[in-house]
N, C-alpha and C positions, 0 to 999 in steps of 0.2 A: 908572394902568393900567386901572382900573376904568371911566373914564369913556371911555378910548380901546375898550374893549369893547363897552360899551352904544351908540356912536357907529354902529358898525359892522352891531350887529343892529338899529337901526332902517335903514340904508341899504340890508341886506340884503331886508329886511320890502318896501319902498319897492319894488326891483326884481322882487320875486316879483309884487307886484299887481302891476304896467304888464303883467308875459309873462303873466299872468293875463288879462287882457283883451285882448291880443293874437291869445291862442291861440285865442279865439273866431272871431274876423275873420278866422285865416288860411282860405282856401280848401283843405278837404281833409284838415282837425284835426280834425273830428269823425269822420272815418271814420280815423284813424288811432285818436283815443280811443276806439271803439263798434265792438268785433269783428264784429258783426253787420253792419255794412255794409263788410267787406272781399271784394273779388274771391276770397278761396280759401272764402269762405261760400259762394257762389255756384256754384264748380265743385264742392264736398261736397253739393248739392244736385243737381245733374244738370243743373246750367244751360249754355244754349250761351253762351260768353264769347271776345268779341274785343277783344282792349285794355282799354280802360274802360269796353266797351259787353256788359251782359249780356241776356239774355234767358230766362224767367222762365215756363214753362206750369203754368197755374190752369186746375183744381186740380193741385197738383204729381204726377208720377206717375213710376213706377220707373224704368222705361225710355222712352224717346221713340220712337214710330209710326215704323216705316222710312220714310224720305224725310224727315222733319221738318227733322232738322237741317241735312242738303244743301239743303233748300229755302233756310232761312232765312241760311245762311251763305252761301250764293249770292248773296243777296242782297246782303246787310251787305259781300261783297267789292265788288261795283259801286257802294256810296255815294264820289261825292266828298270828302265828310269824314271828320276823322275821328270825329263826334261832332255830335248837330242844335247848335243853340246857340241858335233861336231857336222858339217854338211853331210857328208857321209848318215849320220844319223837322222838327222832331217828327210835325208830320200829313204832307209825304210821306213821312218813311220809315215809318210807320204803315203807310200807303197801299203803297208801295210791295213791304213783306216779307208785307205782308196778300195781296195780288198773287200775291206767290213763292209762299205757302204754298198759298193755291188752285190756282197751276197747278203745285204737285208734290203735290196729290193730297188736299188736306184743303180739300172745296169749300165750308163754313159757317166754315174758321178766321175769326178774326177778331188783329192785333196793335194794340194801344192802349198809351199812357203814360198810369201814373195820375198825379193831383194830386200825391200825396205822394212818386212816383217823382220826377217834374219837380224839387220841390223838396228833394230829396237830389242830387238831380245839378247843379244849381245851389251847392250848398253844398260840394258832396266831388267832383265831378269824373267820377264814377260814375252811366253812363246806363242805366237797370233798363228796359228795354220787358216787359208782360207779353203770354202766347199763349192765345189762348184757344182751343184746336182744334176742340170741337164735342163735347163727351163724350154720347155718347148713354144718356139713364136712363127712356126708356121707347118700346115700339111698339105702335100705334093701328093692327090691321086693319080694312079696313071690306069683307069676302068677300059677295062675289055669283054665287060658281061654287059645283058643289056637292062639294069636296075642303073636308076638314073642317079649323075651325079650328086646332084644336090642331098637327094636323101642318102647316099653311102658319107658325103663328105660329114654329113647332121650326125649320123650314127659313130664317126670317129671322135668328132668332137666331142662327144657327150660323154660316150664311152673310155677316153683318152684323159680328158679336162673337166667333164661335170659340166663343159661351157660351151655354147655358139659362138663366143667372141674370147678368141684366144687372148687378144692386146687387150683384153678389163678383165686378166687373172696372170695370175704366177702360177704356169702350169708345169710342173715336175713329174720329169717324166719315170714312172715308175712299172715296175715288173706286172706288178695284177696288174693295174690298168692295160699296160699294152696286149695282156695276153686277153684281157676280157673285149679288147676293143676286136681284136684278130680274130676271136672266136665266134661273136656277135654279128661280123661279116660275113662268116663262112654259114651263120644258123640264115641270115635270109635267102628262101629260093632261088637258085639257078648262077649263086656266085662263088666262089674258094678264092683263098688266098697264091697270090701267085708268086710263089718266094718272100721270104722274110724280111719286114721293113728294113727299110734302108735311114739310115743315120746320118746325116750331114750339118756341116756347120751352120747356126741359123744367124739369124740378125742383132747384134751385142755379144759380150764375151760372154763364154760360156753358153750361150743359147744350141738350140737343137732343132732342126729341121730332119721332119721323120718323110719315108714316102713310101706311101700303100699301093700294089699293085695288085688288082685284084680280074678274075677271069672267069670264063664262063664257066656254069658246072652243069654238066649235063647236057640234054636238048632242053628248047623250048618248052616239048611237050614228047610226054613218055608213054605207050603204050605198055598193055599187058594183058596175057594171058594164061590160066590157068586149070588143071583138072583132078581134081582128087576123089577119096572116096571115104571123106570126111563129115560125111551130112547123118543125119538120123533116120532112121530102118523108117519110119512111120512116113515119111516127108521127102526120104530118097535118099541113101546114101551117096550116090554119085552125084557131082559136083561140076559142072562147068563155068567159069568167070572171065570176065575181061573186062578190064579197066584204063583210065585215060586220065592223065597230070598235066599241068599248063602252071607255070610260073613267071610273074613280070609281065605280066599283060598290059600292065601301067606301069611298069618301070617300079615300085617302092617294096617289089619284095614279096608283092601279092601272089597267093597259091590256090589252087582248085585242083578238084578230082571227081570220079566218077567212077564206079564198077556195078558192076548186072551178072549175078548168080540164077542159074537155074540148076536143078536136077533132075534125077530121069524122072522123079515121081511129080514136074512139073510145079515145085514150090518156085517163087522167082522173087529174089532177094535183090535190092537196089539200094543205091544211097547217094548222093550228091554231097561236097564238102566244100569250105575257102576259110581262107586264113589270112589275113591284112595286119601291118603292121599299127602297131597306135603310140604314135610319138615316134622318138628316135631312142629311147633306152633297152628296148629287146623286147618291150609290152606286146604283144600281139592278142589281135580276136580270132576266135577261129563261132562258126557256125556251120550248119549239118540240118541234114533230112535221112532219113532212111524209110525204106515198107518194105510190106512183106507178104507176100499173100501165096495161101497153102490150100489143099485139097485130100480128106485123108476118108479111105472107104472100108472103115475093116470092123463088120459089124452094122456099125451105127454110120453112117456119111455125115461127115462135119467138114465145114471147111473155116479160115481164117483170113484175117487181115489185119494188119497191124501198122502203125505208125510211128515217127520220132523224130523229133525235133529236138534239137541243142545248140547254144549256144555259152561260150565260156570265153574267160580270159587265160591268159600260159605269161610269168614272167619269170627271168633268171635273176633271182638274188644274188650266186655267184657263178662268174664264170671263166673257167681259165683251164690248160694245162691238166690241172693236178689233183681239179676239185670242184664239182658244178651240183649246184642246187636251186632246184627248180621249183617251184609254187604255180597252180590251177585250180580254178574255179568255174564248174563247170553245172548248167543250169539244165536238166533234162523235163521232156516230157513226153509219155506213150500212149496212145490211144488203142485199141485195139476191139475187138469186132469177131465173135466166134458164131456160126450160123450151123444147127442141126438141120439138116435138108430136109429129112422123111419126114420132122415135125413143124417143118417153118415159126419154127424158133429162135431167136439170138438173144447174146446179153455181151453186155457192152463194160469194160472197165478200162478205167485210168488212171497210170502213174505218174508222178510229178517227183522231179529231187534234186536235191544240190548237191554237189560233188567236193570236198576240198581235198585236195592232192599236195602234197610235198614228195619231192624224186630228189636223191642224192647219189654218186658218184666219184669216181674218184680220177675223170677228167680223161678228156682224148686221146692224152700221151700213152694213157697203157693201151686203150687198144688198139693205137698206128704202131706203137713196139712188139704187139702180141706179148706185152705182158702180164701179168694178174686185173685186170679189169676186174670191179665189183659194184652193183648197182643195189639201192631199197628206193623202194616207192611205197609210201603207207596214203591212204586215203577215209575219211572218212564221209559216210553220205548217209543222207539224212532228207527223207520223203512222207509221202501221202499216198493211198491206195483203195482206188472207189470202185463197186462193182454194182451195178442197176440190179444185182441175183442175189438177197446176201442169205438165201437158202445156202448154196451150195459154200456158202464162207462161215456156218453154224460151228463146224466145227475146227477147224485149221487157226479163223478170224485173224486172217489175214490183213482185212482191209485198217483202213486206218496208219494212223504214224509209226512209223518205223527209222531202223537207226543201223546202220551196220559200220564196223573197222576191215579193213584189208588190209594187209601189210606182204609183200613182194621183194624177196629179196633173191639175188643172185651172185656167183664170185664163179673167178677159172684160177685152177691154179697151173701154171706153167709145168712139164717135166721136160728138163732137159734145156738147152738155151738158143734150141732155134723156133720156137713158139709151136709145132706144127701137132704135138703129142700134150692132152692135156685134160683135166678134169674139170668138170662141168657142175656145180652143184646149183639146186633151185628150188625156194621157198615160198609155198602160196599159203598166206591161213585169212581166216575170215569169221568174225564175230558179228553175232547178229542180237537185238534187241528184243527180238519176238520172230513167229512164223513169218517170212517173208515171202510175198507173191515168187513164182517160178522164174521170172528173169533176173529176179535177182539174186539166187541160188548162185552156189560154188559147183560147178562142176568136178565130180571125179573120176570122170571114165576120160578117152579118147588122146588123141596122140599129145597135150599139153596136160594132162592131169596121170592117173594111173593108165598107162598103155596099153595094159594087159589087159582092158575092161571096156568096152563099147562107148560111143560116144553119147549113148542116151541112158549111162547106167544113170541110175537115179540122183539128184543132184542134194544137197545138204544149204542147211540154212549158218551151220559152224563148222570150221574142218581146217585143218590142213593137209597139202600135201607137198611129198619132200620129192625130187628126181637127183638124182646121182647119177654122172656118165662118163666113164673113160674112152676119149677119141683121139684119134689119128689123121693126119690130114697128109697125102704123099699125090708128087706130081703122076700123070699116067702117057698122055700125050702134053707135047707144045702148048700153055694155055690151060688144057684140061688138069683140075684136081678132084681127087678121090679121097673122100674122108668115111674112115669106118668106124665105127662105136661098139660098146656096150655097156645097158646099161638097168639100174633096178631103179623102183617106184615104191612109193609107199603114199599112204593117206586114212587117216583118223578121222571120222568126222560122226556128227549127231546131224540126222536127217533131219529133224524139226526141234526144233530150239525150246519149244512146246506142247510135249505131245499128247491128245488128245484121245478120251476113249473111243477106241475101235479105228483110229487111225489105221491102222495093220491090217483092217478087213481089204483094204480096196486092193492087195496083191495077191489076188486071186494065183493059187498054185504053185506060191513061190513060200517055202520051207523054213523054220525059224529066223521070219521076219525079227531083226532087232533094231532099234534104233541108234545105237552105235555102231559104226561099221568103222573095221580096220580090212583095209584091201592093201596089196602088194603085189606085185610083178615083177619080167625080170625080160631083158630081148637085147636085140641086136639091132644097128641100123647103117645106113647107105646113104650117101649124098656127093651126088656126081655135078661137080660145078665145070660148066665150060663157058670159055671167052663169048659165046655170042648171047649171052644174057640168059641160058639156057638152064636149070636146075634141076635134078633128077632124086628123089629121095624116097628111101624105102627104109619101114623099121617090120619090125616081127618080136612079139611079145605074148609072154605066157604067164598064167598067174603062179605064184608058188605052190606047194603043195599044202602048206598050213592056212593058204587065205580063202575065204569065203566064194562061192557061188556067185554067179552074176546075177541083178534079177531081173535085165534084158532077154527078150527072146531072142535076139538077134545076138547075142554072144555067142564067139566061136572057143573051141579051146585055143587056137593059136590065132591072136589079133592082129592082120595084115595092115599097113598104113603107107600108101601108096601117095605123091603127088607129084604133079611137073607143074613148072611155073617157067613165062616167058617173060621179058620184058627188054625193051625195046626204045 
């Protein structure tokens, strides 16, 4: 019995070594014996895993860069295999999810197999790719404007990382971000980017040292001048201005201006502005004054004066390239002061309003290509409207809360593919709440609304209006371009959003007053650009034959719009 026992544990001994040496050979025994190369190692890491094929970003990090893992699983879906099998195959799908990953948006990733991944996957079945995204651990300005470092190097960081301290994050460096960092630099006064960052190896593998060079833009301080005959018959339609810009006075970005209008009928239009940054994310304040004071004797002598204060905030939600939108909040208020002489009389009213703005776009690229650029701005504002007279507001009753939408939109379409031949189309409407005081009317006469129609045609509380223009832009002299046009207008609008009996009395002389007006035009225009800041521009516009009467006196049949403008 003894010897049939011992028989048995050497036969047993016998089979333990043969699955002994078996288990070596088998394909996919070592990752069953070595927890550490098991696929749920790999998903407890935060790895992307398809089947048997993981992928693996060094150094490893909490969460994965939005877009990462759509990039790369996008990829891994269109491989024909399910797994390389040969090194050859190994380098394109390298190549290939390298590809995916730059084009969703991490433009230094890099994916590689290492040696020792190769040969686990070989042995266990299990294909480890690693990622290496681009971690950025340090930035190299090289500033030749004179906005100071500290605040350019805040506004990369923020802009680049979301971070002031690059070494307490895993910063990846990704396509929007650099483009919003680049573009962010270029929006503070007086800087532009001076060649496209540079890329260098940074400190650990895989790491990315980026370097901004950035340059002066512009002068210090910009002069300008101007003369048109863009003003209103009653107030003076000729126009003379000059103005004066200053950026980085303190070095962070900060702007000012300044211009002074008179006419020949001695109205004198002013205003003072600045704009400072707040924080380092593109937040900026901007504040303002303007007046205004007139003299007008036809009939009855009155003269005016008027006031304005603002201040608001401008920030970019996105910015890049391809695609920018803007948000403003803007805090108005106007005082104003109308004085009848022969009776020494005045009355005094004031507006108060808030402004909210969103501006969209479809980013710089198209207009440095000259190609399809298209912009909307919609606005909503929303005020208060007091007058010491509220005789003369019996019927209109103006005063009080009001509410109006604006919506702004623009596009060019290209003909042709050297930019220079092209359509211009532009949409202004405007919806109002109730009658709204005179400043804050839509304009439809004068060279930005219906051309064909004076600058003081009468203005509408709802409307819009449309302009349409086929231009041309061709060299003349060295420097000098010569851009021709033509082009039509239209505009639909309700004068008062409320109209009142016997409104229609007060136009005296002027023939089936209606309250809807449809007006249309049609002209030609001129704009002579030369190297020394010099601009020359002339349109000529007639109404159509089917559109309405002016119910300006100062309407001519053919509307001349004349300007030059200097600056310096």
């Amino acid at each position: 019995m003894l010897n049939l026992t011992e028989s048995h544990r050497n036969r047993w001994q016998r089979i333990i070594a043969i699955a002994a040496v078996l288990w070596t050979l088998v394909p996919g025994a070592q990752a069953i014996s070595h927890e550490t190369e098991t696929p749920l190692s790999m998903h407890r890491n935060g790895q992307i895993v398809s089947g048997n094929i993981a992928i693996r970003v060094v150094p490893e990090v909490a969460e994965l860069p939005a877009g990462m893992r759509e990039a790369l699983e996008s990829a891994l879906a269109q491989m024909a295999d399910v797994a390389p099998k040969t090194l050859q195959d190994v380098a394109l799908w390298s190549e290939r999810m390298t590809q995916a990953l730059r084009q969703g948006g991490f433009p230094v990733g890099l994916v590689v197999m290492t040696a020792d991944d190769w040969d686990t996957a070989n042995r266990t079945g299990y294909t480890v790719f690693s990622v290496y995204p681009g971690r950025v651990t340090n930035v190299v300005l090289q500033n030749h404007s004179r906005a100071k470092d500290g605040h350019l190097i805040k506004v990369i960081h923020q802009a680049l990382c979301n971070t002031q301290d690059l070494s307490k994050t895993s910063c990846v460096l990704q396509t929007a971000n650099l483009e919003r960092t680049t573009q962010l630099l270029q929006d503070i006064p007086g800087v532009r980017m001076d060649g496209t960052p540079q890329a260098a190896p940074g400190e650990g593998t895989g790491a990315v040292q980026l370097t901004f060079s950035v340059a002066e833009q512009g002068e210090p301080y910009t002069f300008g001048a101007s003369i048109d005959n863009q003003g209103v018959e009653s107030t003076g339609k000729t126009r003379l201005g000059a103005s004066v810009s200053g950026n980085n006075v303190f070095g962070i970005g900060d702007n000012y201006a300044a211009n002074v209008f008179v006419t020949n009928k001695q109205m004198w239009t002013g205003g003072v502005m600045a704009s400072v940054p707040l924080g380092d994310q593109g937040l900026r304040a901007t504040g303002g004054w303007s007046a205004q004071t007139y003299s007008i004797n036809a009939g009855t002598a009155l003269s005016g004066v008027s006031n304005t204060a603002n201040i608001g905030i401008d920030y970019p939600f996105t910015r890049g390239l391809d695609r920018n939108v803007r948000g403003q909040i803007l805090l108005l208020r106007t005082e104003s002061k109308t004085t009848w002489d022969d009776f020494d009389f005045s009355t005094r009213s004031t507006l108060s309003s808030v402004r909210f703005q969103m501006q969209a776009d479809n980013g710089d690229r198209q207009i440095a290509l000259r190609a399809e650029p298209w912009s909307v701005v919609g606005a909503v504002t929303v005020g208060h409207q007091t007058s010491d007279d509220a005789s003369l507001d019996t019927g209109p009753q103006r005063a009080g809360n009001y509410a109006k939408f604006t919506l702004l939109g623009s596009k060019i379409w290209q003909i042709g593919g050297t930019g220079n031949t092209y359509v211009l189309s532009r949409l202004n409407t405007q919806w109002a709440s109730k009658n709204l005081d005179f400043s804050e009317k839509m304009m439809l006469g004068g060279p930005s609304a219906v051309r064909a129609y004076p600058i003081d045609e009468e203005s509408a509380d709802d409307g819009a209006v449309l302009n349409l223009g086929l231009y041309h832009r061709f060299p003349i002299f060295p420097g000098h371009q010569l851009q021709l046009g033509t082009f039509v207008d239209f505009a639909f609008a309700r004068i008062n959003h409320d109209p009142w009996p016997g409104w229609s009395s007060g136009y005296v002389g002027i023939p089936n007053v209606r309250n809807e007006r449809l007006l249309s035009g049609y002209g030609v225009s001129a704009d002579w650009l030369t190297p020394i800041g010099l601009t020359l521009s002339l349109s000529l516009a007639r109404r159509f034959p089917f559109s309405p009467a002016s119910w300006s006196q100062s309407a001519l049949p053919t509307q001349v719009w004349l300007a030059m403008s200097w600056s310096h």
